[in-house]
N, C-alpha and C positions, 0 to 999 in steps of 0.2 A: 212336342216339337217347339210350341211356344214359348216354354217356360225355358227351355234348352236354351234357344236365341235371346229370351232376355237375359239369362244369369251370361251369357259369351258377349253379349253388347257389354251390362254392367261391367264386365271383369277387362274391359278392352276399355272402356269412361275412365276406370280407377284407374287402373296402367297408367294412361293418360295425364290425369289429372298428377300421380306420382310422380312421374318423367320429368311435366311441366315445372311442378314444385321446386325439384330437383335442381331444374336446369336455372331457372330464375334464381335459386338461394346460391350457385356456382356463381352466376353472373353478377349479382350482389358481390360476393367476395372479390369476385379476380376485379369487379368494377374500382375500389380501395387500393389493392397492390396484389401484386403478380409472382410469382415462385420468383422469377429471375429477379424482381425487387429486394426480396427476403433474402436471399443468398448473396447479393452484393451489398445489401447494407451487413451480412454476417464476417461477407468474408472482408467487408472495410475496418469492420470493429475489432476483428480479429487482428487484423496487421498492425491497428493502433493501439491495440491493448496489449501485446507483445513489445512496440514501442516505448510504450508507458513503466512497462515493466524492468527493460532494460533500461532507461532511464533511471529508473528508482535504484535498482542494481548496481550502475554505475557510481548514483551519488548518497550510496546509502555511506553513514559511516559511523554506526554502531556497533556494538558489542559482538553480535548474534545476528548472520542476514537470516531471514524466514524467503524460504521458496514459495510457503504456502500463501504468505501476504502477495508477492509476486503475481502466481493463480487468479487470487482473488481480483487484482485488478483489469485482468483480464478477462475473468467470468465478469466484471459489475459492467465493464463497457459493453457486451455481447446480451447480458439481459437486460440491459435501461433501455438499448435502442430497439428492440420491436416494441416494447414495452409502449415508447414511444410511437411509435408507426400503428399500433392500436389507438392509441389514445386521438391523433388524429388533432381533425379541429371538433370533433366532439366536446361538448363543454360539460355536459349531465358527465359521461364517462369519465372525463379528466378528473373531476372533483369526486367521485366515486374512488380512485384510484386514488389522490391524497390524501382519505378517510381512511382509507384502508393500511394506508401506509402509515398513518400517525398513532393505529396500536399495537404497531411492532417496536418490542423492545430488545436491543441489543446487548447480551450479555460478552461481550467480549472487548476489556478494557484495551484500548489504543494507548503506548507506551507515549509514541512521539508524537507531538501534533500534526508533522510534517504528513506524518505515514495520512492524516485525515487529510489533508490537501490532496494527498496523492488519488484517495478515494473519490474526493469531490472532484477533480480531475478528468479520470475514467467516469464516471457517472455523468458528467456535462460533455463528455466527449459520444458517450451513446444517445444522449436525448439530438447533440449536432445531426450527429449517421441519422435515428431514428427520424429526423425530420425533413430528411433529404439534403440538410447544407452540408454536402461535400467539401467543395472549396471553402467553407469559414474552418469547418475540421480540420481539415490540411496546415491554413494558415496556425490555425489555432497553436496543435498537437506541435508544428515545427517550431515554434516561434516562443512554446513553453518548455518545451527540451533545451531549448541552445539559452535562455536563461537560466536554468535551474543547474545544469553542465556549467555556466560559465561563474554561478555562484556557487557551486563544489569546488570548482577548482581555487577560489579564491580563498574558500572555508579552506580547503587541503591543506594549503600553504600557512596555517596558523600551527601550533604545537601542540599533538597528540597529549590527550589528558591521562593522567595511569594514577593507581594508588599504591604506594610502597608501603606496606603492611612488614612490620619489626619486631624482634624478640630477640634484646638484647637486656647486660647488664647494665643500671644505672649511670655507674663510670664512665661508659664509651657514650655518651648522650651529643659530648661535645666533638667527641670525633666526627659522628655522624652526622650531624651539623655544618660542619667544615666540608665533609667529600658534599655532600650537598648543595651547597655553594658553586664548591669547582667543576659538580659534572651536568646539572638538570638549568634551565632557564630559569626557573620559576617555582615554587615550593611553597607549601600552606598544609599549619599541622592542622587534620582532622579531629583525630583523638589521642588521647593519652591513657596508661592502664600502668601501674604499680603492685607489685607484690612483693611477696618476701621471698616468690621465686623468681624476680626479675621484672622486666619492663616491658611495655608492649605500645608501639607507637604508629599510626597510621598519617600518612603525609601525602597528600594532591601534590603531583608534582610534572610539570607538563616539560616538553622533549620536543626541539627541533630537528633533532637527527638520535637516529638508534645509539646508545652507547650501553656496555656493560653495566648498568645500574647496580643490578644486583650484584654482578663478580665485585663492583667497587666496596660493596657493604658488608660482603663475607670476610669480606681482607683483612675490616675493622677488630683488632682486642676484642670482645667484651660480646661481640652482636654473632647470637644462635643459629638465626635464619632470615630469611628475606623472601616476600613475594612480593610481585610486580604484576596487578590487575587492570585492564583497559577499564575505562569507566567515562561516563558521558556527563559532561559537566555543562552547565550554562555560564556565557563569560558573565563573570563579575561574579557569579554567587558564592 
């Protein structure tokens, strides 16, 4: 009977002492931040990384839009900021987490630089959330939308860049030359290609307003075919 009530005391200490464990390493947590914390900082990052997104959407104005870059900027604001709300004002951790983060290497080349701002962006817009400055996020996120919008629209208003890619004969050189003149703004030969089946000429040629380009070039004597490719150019290059 003794042995019965000590092994029933023991197995009631452990419980105990389990329970306590338990209860203290809960209290440790919720003591830092709280489920309702975690969800409004998820569901704040959410709404600004969708923001961010349509933004970039708006004043993307590339070849080719990617959805998936879209995504991504949405997913980097939604994991910077617990990311953040871990890190805390812990100092040992924070610097754990830059070590950690400086031998990762990214294999996926970034075409525009822009697309990287957009990244840095979302990524300073989660460590904001993560850190609890709501109100500097807000200002922040609105205040870099209506300038980056108000610098689209000014870029807009400059003349789409295209490349008019030719296979004509020799003879019609000066024709093509001439309707060149009277239909595009602006024009710069790329390259040139000769053969003994003919000629092949690509030409930068930037457009205030939509006009038949191409129908112009088929008109011409001499000239086989015509393509008209969008292409992203830097002024002056």
């Amino acid at each position: 009977m003794n042995s019965i009530a000590l092994l029933t005391s023991t197995t009631i200490d452990t419980s105990g002492v389990l329970s306590n464990s338990w209860s203290d390493w809960l209290a440790g947590q919720m003591s830092s931040f709280t489920p309702l914390n975690v969800a409004a900082v998820l569901l704040s990052g959410l709404v600004i990384g969708i923001l961010i997104s349509l933004v970039y959407k708006k004043t993307y104005h590339g070849v080719l839009y990617s959805p998936n870059f879209s995504m991504t900027l949405i997913m980097l604001t939604l994991v910077t900021a617990p990311v953040t709300m871990c890190i805390g004002s812990n100092v040992a951790l924070s610097m754990g987490m830059v070590g950690a983060l400086s031998i990762v290497r990214f294999r996926t080349a970034v075409k525009d630089p822009l697309d990287t701002c957009y990244m840095f962006w979302a990524i300073t817009m989660g460590i904001l959330l993560g850190a609890g400055q709501y109100l500097i996020a807000l200002v922040v996120v609105i205040g870099i939308s209506l300038i980056l919008l108000l610098l689209s629209y000014v870029r807009f208003r400059n003349p789409n860049s295209y490349l008019l890619v030719l296979h004509y004969d020799p003879d019609a050189e000066g024709a093509i030359m001439d309707e060149l003149k009277n239909m595009v703004r602006f024009y710069r030969l790329r390259s040139k290609t000769e053969s003994r089946n003919g000629a092949e000429m690509t030409v930068e040629v930037r457009m205030d307003r939509r006009s038949d380009l191409v129908g112009g070039m088929l008109d011409i004597d001499g000239v086989h075919d015509a393509t008209l490719v969008a292409c992203q150019t830097e002024a002056g290059s």
